[in-house]
C-alpha positions in Angstrom: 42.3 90.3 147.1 41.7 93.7 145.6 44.1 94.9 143.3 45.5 98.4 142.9 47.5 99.4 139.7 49.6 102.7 140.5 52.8 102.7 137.4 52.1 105.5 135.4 49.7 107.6 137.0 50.2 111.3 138.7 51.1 111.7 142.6 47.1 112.8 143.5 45.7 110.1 141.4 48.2 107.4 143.1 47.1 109.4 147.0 43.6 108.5 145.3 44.0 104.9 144.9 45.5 104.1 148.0 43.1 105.6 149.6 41.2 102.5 150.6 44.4 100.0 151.3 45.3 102.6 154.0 41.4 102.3 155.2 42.0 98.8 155.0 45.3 98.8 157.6 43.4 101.0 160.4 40.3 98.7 160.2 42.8 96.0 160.7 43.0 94.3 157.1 46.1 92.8 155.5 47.5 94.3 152.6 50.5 93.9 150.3 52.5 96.6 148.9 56.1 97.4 147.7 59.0 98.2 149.2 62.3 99.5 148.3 63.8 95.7 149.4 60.9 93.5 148.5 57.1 92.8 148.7 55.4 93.4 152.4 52.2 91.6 154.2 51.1 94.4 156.7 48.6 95.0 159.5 48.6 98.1 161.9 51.1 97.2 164.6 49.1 97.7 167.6 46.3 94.9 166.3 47.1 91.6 167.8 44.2 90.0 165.9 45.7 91.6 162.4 48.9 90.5 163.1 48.2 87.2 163.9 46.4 87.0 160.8 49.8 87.7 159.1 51.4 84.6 160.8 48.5 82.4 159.5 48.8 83.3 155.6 52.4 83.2 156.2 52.4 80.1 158.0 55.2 81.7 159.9 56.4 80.5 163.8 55.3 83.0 166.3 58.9 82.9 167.1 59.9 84.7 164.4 59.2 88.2 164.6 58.2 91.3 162.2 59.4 94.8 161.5 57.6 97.7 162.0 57.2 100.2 159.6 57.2 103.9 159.9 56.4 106.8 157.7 58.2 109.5 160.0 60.8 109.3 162.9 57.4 111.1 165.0 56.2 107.6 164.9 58.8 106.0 166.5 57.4 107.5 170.3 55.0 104.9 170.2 57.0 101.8 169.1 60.3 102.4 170.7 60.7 103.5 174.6 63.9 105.3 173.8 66.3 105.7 171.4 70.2 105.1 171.4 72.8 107.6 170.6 74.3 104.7 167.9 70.3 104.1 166.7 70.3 107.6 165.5 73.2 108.3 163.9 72.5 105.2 161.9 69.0 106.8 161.1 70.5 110.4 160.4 72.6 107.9 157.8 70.3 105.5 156.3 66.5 106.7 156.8 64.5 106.6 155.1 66.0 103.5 153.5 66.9 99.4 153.8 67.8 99.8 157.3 66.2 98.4 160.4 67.3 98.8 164.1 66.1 96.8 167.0 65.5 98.6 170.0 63.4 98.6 173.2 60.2 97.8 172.6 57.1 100.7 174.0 54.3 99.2 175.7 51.9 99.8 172.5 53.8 97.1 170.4 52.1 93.5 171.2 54.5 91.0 172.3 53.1 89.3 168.7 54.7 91.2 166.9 58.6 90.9 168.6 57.7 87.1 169.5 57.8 87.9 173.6 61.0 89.6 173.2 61.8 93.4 174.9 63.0 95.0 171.7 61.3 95.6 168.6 62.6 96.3 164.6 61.6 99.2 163.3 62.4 101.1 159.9 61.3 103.7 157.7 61.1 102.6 154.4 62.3 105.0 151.2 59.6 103.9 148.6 57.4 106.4 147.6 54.2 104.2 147.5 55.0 103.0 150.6 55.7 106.3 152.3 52.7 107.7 150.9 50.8 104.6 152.0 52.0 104.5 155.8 51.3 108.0 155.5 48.0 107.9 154.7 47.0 104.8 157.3 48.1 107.2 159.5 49.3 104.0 162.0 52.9 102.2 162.1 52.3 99.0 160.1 53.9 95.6 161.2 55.2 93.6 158.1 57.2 90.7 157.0 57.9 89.6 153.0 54.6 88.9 151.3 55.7 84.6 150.9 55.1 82.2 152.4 57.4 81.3 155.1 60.9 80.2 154.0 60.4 80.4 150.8 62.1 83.1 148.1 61.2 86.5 148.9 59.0 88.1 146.2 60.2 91.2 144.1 57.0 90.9 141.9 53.6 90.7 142.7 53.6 87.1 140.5 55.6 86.0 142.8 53.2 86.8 145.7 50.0 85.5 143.7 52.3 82.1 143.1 52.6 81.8 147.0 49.0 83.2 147.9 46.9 83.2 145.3 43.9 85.3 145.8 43.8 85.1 149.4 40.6 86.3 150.7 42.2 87.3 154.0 44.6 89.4 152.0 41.8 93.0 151.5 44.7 94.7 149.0 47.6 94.5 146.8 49.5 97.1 145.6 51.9 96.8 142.2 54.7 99.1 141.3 57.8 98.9 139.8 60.2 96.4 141.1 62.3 97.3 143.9 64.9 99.2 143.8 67.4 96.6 145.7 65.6 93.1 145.4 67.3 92.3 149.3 65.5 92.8 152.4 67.0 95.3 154.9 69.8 95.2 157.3 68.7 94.8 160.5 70.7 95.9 163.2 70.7 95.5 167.1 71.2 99.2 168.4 70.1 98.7 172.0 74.4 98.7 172.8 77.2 101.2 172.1 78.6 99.0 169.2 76.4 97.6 166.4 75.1 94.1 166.3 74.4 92.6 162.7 71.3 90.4 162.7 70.5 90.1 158.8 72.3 91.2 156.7 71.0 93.5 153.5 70.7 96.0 151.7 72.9 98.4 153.4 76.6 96.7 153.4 78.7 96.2 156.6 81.4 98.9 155.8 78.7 101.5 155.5 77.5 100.5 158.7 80.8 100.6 160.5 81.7 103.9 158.8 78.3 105.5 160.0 78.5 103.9 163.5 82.3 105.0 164.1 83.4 101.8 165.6 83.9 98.0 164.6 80.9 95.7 163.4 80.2 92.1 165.2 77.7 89.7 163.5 75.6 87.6 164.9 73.3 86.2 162.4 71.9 82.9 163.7 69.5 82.2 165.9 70.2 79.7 168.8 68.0 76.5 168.9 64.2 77.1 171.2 64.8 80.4 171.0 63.1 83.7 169.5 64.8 85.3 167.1 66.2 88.8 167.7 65.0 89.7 164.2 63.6 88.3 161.5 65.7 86.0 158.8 68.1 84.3 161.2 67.0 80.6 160.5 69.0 78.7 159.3 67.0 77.4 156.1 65.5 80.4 154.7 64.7 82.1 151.0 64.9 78.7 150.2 63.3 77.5 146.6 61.2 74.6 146.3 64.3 72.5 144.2 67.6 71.2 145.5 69.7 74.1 145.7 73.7 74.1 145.8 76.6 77.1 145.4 79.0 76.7 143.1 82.6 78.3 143.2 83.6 76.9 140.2 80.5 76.7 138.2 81.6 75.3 135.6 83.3 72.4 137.1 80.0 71.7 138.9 78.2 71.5 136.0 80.4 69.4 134.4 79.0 66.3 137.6 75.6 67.7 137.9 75.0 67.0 134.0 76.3 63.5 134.0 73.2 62.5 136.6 69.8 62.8 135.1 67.7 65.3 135.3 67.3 69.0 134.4 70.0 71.5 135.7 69.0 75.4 136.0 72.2 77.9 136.5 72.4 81.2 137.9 75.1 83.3 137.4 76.8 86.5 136.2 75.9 87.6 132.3 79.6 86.6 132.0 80.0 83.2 133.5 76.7 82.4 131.1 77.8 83.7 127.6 81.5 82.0 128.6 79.7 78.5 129.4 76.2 78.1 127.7 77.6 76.6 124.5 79.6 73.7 126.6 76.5 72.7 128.7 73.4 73.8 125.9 71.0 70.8 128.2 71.2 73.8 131.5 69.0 76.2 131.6 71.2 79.2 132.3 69.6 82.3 133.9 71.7 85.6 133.6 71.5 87.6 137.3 73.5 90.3 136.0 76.8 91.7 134.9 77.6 93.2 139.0 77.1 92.1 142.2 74.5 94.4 142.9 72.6 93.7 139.6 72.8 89.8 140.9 71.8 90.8 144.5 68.9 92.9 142.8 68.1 90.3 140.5 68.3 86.9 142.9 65.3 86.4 143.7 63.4 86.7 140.4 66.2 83.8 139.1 65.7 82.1 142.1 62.1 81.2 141.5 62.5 81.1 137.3 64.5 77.9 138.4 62.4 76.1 140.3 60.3 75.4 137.0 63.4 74.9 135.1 65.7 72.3 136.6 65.2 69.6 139.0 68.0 71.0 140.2 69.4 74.7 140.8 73.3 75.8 140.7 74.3 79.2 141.9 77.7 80.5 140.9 79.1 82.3 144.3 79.8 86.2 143.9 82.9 87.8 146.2 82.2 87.9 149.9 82.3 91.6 150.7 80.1 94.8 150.2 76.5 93.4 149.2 78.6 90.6 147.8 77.9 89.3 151.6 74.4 89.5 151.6 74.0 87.5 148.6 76.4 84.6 150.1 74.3 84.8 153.5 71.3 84.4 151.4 72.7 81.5 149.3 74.3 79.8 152.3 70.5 79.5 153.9 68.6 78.6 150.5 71.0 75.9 150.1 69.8 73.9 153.6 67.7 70.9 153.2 64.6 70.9 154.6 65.0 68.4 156.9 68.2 69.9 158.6 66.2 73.3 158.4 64.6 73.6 161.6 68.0 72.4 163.4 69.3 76.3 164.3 72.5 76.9 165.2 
């Protein structure tokens, strides 16, 4: 795995550098870059080969498919066979940007890369290495997280060496800055005249029912022998390595987790922390941040610090609305034991 540094340099030295990842994507290689949400494993879309090669280093299901990535609406001709009048003003909104809308899938998009479904996810990412990069590949690029399958979503290019290492199959990794958001996208079923959550994100639902002009329904899981409609609807998913559990009173869980043995790691608001670390100084407290969206940002980093820190892992619960929702629907799925993880509702 090749590694290409970009923080701190010019716009025409950066174009420089990723000169030969975006060589790399229309020979068919993998690479890893950033995103605005979190770390991506991409191919060019329209390379079966390539994108299966993405399933094997994720060890993801074939059922489960990816999102295609776009540097310009132009692009979308060849991965969508038409668009809705709801897909576009949700575009005209939120593009470039954490949103992705499912739509009929073109003829050029493998059935790989939707799991043998008729739609396809699509988005058009806002960070400017990854703009510049799609740009330059000159080809829509088919991506999930760059993790293995299940696991926390990286926000760190650690975090994709800890689930990779240096992959040979992997040709290039791009670092940056961390993302901007730390949650993957919203992905949202345009294909009707009302809007169909599928994951949620990055993008909350009251932006999306503001945009869209009409009410919101959810459906979020995926039903059992299925495909999913879009990526992130299992039910065990973004799930850490330790026994995780979601506190509403964090302190009162503490209080039973402590009395078993064993390490206990907490993650919770810089609040909850400074108000509790001196009554429980055995926990190994992680601060996500002092708002929701500074928790949501943060998650994933904490969620993987843990892991090495307690045998088990406590997660104080944040307000269900706004991106308050997101982090719950993440929690809610980290939380599944494995064994009950590949019974889908």
């Amino acid at each position: 795995m090749n590694i290409v540094e970009v923080s701190g340099r010019g716009q025409s030295s950066v174009r420089a550098l990723l000169r030969a990842p975006a060589r790399a994507l229309r020979d068919g290689r993998i690479v890893v870059f950033p995103t605005e949400t979190v770390f991506g494993l991409g191919a060019r879309f329209d390379d079966p080969a390539a994108v299966a090669r993405i399933f094997e280093i994720k060890r993801r299901p074939i059922t489960d498919p990816l999102i295609v990535h776009i540097a310009h609406p132009r692009q979308l001709r060849c991965v969508v066979r038409y668009c809705t009048p709801l897909a576009r003003r949700l575009m005209e909104r939120f593009w470039p940007g954490p949103l992705s809308v499912v739509l009929p899938r073109h003829g050029a998009v493998p059935p790989i890369v939707t799991a043998g479904l008729d739609t396809v996810c699509v988005r058009m990412p806002a960070h400017p290495l990854t703009r510049m990069l799609l740009r330059l590949a000159g080809v829509p690029v088919a991506a999930p997280s760059a993790n293995l399958f299940s696991r926390v979503s990286p926000t760190s290019i650690d975090h994709v060496y800890a689930d990779f290492g240096d992959d040979e199959r992997i040709a290039w990794a791009i670092t940056g800055p961390p993302p901007r958001h730390g949650l993957e996208s919203t992905i949202v079923d345009c294909t009707g005249p009302e809007p169909v959550i599928l994951r949620h994100g990055a993008v909350n639902v009251e932006s999306i029912a503001r945009a869209a002009g009409c009410a919101v329904r959810e459906r979020t899981l995926v039903a059992a022998r299925r495909s999913a409609a879009a990526p992130g609807m299992m039910a065990r998913h973004y799930a850490p390595a330790k026994p995780t559990v979601v506190c509403d009173d964090l302190s009162a869980a503490l209080v039973r987790m402590t009395r078993r043995s064993g390490r206990v790691a907490a993650i919770c608001s810089t609040a909850t922390a400074d108000a509790c670390a001196h009554r429980f100084p055995n926990v190994h407290f992680l601060r996500a941040g002092a708002t929701v969206r500074e928790i949501g940002r943060n998650l994933y980093a904490c969620l993987r610090a843990a892991e090495s820190l307690g045998d088990t892992i406590a997660v104080e619960a944040v307000r269900p609305d706004g991106i308050g929702r997101t982090v719950m629907d993440r929690l809610r799925r980290a939380c599944v034991p494995p064994d009950a993880g590949s019974h889908r509702s």
